[in-house]
ZAMARGU-4260 file (C-alpha; in steps of 0.2 Angstrom, whole numbers, plus 5000, padded with zeros to 4 digits):
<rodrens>
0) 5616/5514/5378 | 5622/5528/5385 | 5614/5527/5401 | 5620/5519/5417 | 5610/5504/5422
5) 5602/5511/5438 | 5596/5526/5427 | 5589/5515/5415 | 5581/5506/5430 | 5574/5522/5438
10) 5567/5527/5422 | 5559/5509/5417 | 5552/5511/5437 | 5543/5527/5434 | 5535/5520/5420
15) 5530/5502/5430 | 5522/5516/5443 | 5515/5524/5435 | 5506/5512/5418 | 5490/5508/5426
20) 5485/5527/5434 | 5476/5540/5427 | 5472/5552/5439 | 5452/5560/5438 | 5453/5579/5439
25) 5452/5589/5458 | 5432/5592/5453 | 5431/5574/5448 | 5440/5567/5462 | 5425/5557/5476
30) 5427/5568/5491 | 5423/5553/5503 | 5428/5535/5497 | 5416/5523/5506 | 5411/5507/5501
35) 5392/5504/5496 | 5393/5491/5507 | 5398/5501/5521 | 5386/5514/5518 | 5372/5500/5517
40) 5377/5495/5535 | 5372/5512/5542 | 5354/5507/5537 | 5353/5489/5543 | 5341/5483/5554
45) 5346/5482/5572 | 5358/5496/5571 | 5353/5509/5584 | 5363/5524/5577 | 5355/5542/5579
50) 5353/5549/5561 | 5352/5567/5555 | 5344/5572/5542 | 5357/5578/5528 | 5350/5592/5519
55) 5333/5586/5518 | 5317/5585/5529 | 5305/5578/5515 | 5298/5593/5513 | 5292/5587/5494
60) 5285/5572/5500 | 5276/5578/5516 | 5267/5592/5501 | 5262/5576/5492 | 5256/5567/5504
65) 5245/5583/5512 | 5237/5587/5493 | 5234/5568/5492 | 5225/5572/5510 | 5217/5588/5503
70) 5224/5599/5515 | 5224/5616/5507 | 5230/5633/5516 | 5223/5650/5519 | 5231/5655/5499
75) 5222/5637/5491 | 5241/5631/5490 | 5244/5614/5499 | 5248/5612/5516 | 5260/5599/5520
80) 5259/5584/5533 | 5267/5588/5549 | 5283/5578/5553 | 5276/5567/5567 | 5263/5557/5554
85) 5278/5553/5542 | 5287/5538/5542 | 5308/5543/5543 | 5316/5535/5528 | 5333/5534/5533
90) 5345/5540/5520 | 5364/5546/5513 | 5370/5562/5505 | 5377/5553/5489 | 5379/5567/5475
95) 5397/5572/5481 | 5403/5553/5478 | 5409/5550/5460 | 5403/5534/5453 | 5423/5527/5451
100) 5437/5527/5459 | 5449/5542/5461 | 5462/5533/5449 | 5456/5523/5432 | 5464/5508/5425
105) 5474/5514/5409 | 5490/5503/5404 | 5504/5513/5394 | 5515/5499/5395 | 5535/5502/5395
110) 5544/5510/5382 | 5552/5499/5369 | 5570/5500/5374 | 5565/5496/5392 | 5557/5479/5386
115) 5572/5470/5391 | 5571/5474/5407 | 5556/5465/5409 | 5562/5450/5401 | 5578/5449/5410
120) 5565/5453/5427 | 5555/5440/5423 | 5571/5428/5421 | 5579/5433/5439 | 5561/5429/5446
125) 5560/5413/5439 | 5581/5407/5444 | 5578/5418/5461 | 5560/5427/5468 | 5567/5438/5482
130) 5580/5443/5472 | 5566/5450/5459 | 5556/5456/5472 | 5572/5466/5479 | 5574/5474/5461
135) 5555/5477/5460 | 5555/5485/5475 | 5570/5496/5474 | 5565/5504/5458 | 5547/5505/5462
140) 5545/5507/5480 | 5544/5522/5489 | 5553/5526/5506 | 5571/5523/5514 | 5579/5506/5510
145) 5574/5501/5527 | 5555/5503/5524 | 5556/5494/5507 | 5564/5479/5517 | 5550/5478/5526
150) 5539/5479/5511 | 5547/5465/5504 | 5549/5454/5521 | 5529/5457/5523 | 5526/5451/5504
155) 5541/5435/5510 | 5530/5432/5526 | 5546/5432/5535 | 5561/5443/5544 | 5571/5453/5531
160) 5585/5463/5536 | 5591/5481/5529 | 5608/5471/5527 | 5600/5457/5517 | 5591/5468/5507
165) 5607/5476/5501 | 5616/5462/5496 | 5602/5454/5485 | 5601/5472/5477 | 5620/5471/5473
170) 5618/5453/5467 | 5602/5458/5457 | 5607/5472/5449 | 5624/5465/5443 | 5611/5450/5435
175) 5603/5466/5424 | 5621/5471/5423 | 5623/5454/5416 | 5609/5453/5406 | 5610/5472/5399
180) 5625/5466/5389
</rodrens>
């Protein structure tokens, strides 16, 4: 292998960030991402929010309504029902939301001659967890060492230094190192 292991771990880390995303096309994308539950709340009972109408003043169903009421114009077209004898039906522009998320699920999995750093991973998280979620981090993580501390002291639940984060890199790496060979 001609490749130092930090390369090696740089490239197996691009692959690890990248395995499950497949990013939808700019037309595709949802322009806003609300949950349907969030967008239900809008139109609970007690909430006392002023609603404009998006787009539409039920001009179609106020045309219904008037034929069904046999209100015809000057032309024998139908008039519709003026606005103040029709019930508001509260509603949600919804066509600009795609029906998924803006990323979908599709694993390409690591290259073959990467596997072993999986394995060996999966060995240092068993014999020593930070350790493994140092070398996860480093190689995956975005940011200055200093934020990827943090990352990993919020996934500890505790205080992790910059400092400490450094050696357990060293010590992690030369475990890959070890491994590698």
């Amino acid at each position: 292998m001609s490749h130092s292991i930090k390369e090696q771990m740089r490239h197996w880390g691009h692959y690890q960030e990248h395995r499950f995303v497949s990013p939808l096309q700019a037309e595709e994308a949802p322009a806003i991402d609300t949950h349907p539950l969030a967008r239900a709340q809008q139109f609970a009972r007690g909430t006392k929010v002023a609603r404009v109408p998006v787009e539409r003043d039920g001009l179609a169903r106020r045309l219904l309504m008037g034929a069904a009421a046999g209100l015809v114009d000057g032309h024998g077209g139908y008039r519709p029902v003026s606005k103040v004898f029709v019930d508001h039906i509260p509603c949600a522009e919804t066509r600009s939301h795609a029906p998924r998320s803006a990323t979908a699920a599709v694993m390409t999995g690591s290259p073959d001659e990467y596997r072993w750093i999986d394995r060996a991973l999966s060995d240092l998280y068993r014999q020593n967890m930070v350790r493994a979620l140092v070398v996860l981090e480093e190689f995956t993580g975005r940011g200055s060492q200093a934020k990827r501390a943090e990352v990993v002291a919020k996934k500890l639940g505790s205080s992790f230094t910059k400092w400490q984060y450094r050696k357990e890199l060293d010590k992690g790496i030369a475990f890959m190192e070890a491994r590698r060979a």
